[in-house]
N, C-alpha and C positions, 0 to 999 in steps of 0.2 A: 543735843542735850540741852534742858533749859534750865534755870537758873537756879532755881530749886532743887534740881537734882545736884547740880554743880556742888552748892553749898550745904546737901544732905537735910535740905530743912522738911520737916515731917509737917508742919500746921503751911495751911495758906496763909500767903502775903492779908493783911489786914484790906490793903487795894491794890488798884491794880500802878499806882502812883506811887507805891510804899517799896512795891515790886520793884518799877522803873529806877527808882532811885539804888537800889542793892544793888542790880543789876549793873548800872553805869558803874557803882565804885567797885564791884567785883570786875567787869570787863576792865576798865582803867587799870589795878593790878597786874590784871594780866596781862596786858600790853606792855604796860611800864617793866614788867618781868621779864618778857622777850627783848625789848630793849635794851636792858642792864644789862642781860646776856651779852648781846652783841658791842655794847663797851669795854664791856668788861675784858674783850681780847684787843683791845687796844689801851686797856690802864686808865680808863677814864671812867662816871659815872655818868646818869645821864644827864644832871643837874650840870654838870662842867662840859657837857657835850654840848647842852644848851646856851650856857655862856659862851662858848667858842663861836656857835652858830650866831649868835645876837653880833660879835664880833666882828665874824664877815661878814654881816651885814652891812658892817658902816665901816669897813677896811677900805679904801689906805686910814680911813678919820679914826682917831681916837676917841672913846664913850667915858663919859665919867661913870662913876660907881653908881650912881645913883638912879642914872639913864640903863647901865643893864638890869639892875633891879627890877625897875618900871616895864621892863620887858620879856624877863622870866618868865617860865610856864608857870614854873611854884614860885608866889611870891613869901612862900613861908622860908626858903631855903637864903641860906648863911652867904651870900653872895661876897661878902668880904674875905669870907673863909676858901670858898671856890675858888675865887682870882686866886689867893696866897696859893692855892695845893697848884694850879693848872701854870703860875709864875714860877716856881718851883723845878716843874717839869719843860721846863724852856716853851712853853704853849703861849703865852701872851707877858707882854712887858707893864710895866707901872713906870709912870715916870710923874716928877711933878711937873704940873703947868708954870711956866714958866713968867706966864700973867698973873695967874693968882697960885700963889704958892700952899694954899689951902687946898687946891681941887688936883688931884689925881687923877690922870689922865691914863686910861687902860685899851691896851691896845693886842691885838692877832699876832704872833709872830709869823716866820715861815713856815717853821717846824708846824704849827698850831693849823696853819693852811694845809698842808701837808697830811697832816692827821684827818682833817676832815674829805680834801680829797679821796682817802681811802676808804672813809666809813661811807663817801658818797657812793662808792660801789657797789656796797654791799645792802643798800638801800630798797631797792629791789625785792630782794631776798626777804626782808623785814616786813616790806610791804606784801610781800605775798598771802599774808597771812591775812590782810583784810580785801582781799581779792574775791574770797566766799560770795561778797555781795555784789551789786552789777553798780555801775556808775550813778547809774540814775537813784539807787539806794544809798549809795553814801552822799550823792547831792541831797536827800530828803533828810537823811540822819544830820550831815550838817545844818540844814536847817533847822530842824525838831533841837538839836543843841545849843543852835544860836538863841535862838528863840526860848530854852529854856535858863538863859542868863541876864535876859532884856530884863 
């Protein structure tokens, strides 16, 4: 089905550029929707999944607030908010820096390792869905992406 049908729209895209862009923000939902699904059986959303992930990346080190920010997918989302829900839920610690008592130091717990271990299995499954396409298509789609944020 194409994208037009998807979104029941009766007139043609004005181009075929006007198209592209509906399209990426309609696919983007839908993926982000499969996604939330799949958090959502672990109590987390995908924005606090993403935090966790930015996490272990620099686990055992601790990231200051400002450094997960800079490395969100959405840099629109409440990342102070995030920590407090995912700190909350024993997922990651806060602690202050001990050098500069200003800078808050955020850090993976185990539990937090833990949780992502699990959702790494299920990983798979998530991916399946963009498996439709062959390897060599999603190298050219990441390019055509990259290339349309340059």
């Amino acid at each position: 089905m194409g994208i037009q049908e998807d979104i029941k729209q009766q007139k043609k895209f004005a181009s075929e550029h006007e198209k592209a862009a509906v399209n990426i923000l309609f696919t983007s939902g839908w993926l982000y929707n499969i996604n939330s699904a799949r958090m959502k059986k672990h109590g987390i959303t995908p924005e606090q999944y993403n935090v966790l992930r930015i996490l272990r990346g620099a686990h055992p080190n601790p990231l200051m607030l400002s450094e997960v920010t800079c490395r969100m997918l959405d840099k629109s989302s409440n990342a102070t908010r995030l920590v407090e829900k995912l700190r909350q839920k024993g997922l990651v610690e806060r602690n202050i820096c001990p050098n500069n008592r200003r800078q808050v130091d955020i850090k993976i717990t185990q539990q937090g390792l833990s949780l992502l271990n699990s959702l790494d299995s299920s990983q798979e499954e998530w991916l399946a869905n963009l498996k439709t396409i062959t390897k060599a298509e999603a190298e050219e789609l990441n390019r055509i992406l990259d290339k349309l944020r340059k």
